[in-house]
Every structure is written in C-alpha cells, then in structure tokens.
ZALUM-244522 format. One record per residue: residue in three letters; x, y, z of N, C-alpha, C, O in turn. Coordinates in pm, whole numbers. Each point is the difference from the previous one (the first is absolute). Example, Ala and Ser with C-alpha at 12.3 -4.5 7.8 and 13.67 -1.06 7.14 Angstrom:
<nodes>
NODE  rest     n_x     n_y     n_z    ca_x    ca_y    ca_z     c_x     c_y     c_z     o_x     o_y     o_z
NODE   ala    1319    -569     780     -89     119       0      90     120       0     104      -2      66
NODE   ser    -139     107    -138      82     119       6     -77     109      73      51     111      17
</nodes>
This chain:
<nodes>
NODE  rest     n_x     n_y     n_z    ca_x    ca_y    ca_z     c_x     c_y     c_z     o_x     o_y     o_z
NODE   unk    1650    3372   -1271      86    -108     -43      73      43    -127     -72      43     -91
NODE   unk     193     -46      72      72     -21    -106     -37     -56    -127     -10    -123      -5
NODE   unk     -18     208    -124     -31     -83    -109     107     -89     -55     -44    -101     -57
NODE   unk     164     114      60     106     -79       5      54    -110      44     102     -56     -40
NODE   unk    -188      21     141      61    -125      76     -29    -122     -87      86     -87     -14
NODE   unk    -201      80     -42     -38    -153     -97      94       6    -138      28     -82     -87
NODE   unk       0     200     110      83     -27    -129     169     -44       9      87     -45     -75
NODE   unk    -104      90     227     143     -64      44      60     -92      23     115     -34     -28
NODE   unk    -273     -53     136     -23    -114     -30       8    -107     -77      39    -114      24
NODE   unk    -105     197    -178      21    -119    -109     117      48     -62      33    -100     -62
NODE   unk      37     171      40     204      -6       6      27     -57     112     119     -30     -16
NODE   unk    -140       4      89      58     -77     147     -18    -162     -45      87     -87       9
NODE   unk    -213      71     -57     -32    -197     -57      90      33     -77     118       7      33
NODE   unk    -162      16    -149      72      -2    -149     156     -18      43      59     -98     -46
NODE   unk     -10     160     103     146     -35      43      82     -95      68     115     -40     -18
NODE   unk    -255      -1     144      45    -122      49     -10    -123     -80      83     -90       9
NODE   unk    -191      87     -92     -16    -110     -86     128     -19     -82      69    -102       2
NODE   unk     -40     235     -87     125     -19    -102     115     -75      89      71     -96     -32
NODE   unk     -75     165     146     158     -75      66      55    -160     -50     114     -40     -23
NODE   unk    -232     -22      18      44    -103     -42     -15    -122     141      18    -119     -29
NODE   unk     -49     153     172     -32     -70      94    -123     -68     -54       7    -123      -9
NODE   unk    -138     190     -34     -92     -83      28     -21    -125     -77     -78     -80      52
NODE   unk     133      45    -170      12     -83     -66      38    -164      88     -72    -100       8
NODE   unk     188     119      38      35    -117     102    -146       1     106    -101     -56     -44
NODE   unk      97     103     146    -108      23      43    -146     -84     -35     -54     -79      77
NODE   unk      12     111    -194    -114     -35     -92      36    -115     -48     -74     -86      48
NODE   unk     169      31    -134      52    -118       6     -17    -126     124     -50    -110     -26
NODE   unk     101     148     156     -60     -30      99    -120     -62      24     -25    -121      11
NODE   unk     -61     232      -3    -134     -37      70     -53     -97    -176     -53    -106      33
NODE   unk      55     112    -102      22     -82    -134     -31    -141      27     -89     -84      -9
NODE   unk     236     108      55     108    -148      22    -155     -56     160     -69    -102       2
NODE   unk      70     169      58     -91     -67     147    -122     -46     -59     -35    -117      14
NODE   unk     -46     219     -92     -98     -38     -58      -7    -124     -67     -90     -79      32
NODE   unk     196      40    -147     -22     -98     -27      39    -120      80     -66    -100     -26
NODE   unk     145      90     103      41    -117     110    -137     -42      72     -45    -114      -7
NODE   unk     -26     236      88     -83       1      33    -151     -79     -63     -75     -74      63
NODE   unk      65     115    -186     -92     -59    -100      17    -105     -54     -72     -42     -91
NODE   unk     182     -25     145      16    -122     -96      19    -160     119      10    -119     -27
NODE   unk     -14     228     221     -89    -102      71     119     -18     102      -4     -57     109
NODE   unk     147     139    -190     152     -22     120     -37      85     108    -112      50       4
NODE   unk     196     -31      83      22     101     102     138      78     -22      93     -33     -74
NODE   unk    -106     147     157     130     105     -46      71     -32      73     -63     -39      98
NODE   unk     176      29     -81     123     -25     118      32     149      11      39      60    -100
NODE   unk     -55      14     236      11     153     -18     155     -16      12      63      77     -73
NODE   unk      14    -166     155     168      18      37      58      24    -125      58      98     -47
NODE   unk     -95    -238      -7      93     -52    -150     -63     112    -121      76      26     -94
NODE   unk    -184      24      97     -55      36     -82     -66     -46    -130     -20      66    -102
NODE   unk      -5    -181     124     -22     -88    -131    -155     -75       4     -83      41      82
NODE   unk      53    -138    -161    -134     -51     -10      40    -157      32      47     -87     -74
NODE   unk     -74      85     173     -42    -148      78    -108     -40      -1     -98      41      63
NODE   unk     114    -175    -179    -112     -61    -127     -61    -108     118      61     -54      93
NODE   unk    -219      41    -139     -70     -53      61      58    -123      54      86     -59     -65
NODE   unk    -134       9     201      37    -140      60    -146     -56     -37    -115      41     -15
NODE   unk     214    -194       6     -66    -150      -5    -164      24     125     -13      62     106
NODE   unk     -78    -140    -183     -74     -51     138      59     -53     108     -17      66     102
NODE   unk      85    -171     -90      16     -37     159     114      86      20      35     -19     116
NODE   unk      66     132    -190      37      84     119     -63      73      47      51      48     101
NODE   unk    -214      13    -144     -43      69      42     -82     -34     152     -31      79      89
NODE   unk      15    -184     -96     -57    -138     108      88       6     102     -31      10     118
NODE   unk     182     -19    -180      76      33     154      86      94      34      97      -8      76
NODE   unk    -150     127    -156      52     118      44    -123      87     114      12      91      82
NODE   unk    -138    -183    -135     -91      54     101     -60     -50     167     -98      43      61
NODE   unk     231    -183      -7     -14     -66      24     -72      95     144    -115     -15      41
NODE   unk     226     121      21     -73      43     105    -184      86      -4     -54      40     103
NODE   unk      12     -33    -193     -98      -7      -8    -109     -50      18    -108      35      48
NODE   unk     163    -147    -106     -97    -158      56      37     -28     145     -80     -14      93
NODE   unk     149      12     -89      43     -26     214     -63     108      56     -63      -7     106
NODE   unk      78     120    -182    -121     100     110    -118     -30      -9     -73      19      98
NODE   unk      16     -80    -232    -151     -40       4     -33     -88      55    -121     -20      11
NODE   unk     205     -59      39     -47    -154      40      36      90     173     -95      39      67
NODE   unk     188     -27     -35     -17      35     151    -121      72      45     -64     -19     104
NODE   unk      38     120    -217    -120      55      36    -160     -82      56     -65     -16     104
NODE   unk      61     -21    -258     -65    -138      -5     -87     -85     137    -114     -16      42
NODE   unk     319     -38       5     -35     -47     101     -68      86     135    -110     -17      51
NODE   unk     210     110     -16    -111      40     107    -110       8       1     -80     -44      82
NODE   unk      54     138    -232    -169      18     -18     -72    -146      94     -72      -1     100
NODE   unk     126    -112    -180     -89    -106      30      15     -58     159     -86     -77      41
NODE   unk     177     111      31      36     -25     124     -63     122      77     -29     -18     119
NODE   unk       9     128    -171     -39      77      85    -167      50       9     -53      79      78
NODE   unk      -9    -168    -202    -146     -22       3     -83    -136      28    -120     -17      20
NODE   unk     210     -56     -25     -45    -167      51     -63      45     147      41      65      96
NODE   unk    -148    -127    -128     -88     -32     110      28    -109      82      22    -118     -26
NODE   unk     -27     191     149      37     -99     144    -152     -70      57    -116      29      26
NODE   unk     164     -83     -27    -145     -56      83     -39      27     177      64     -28     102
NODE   unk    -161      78    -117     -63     107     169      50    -127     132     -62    -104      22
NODE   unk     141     133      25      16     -60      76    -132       8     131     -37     -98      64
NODE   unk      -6     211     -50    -111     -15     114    -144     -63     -56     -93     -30      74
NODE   unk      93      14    -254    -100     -35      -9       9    -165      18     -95     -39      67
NODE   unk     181     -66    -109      44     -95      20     -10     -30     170       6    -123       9
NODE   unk     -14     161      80     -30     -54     143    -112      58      27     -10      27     120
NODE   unk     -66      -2    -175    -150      33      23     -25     147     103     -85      29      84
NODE   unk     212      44    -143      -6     150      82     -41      81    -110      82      83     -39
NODE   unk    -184     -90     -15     -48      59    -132    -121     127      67       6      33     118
NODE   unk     -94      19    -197    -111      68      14     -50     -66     117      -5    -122      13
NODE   unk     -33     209      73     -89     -20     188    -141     -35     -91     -37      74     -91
NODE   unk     -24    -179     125    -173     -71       5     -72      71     100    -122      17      -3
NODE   unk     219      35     112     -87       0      76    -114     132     -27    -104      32      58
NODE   unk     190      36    -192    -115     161      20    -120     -31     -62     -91      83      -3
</nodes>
C-alpha cells in the first residue's frame, strides 16, 4: 500500500471543507435538527419547518386510522361471535346410545 494515500486523503478533506460548500450543508441539517426538536415536521418539497398542529387536527388528520381500527374491530367481533350449534338445539347432539 502506498504511504501516501492518507495523506492525500487529508489534502483531499482539508480542501473540500475550505471550498466553502459544507457550511450551507451543515447549516441545513442545523436548521432540521432544530425544527425537528422543537416537535414541527420538515416539509422536504418547501424545505422548511412545518410547526406543530393543534390536537384536533391531529384527530382528523388521523381519521383513516380510526376507520381501519374500527373495521377491523368489527370483523374481529363478527368473525368470532359464537353461533349457536344448530344440531345441538334439535337434540342431534352426542349418541346415548354408546
């Protein structure tokens, strides 16, 4: 291996850093962090910090949620309700005779 390469390497950072890109960049993730920490969401289109919603928008922004729980719900309970034995009701139950 080349004793040279890490050193090329760090002239290779050192240079990209000076450019002057990473600054914006870092600024950035900054800027998310704190949006983030303070409870907004990021708008990735707009790029900006979209500040926390109200309780009841959050109530009906989650509305299909609740309609999936409750449909669920229901089948569960439609699809474990107990029927009543129809053969045991006319006395076609367990044979006496064994």
């Amino acid at each position: 291996m080349n004793k040279g390469i890490p050193y090329l390497m760090a002239t290779l950072v050192a240079l990209t850093l000076s450019a002057g890109w990473a600054a914006p960049v870092l600024a950035l993730f900054e800027q998310v962090t704190a949006c983030l920490d303070s409870g907004g969401r990021l708008d990735l289109v707009h790029l900006r910090c979209a500040p926390p919603a109200a309780v009841p928008g959050l109530v009906l922004e989650g509305w299909v949620f609740w309609l999936t729980a409750t449909g669920v719900a229901v089948v569960g309970l439609l699809a474990t309700r107990r029927r009543p034995a129809s053969s045991m009701q006319r006395g076609g139950g367990v044979d006496a005779a064994d």
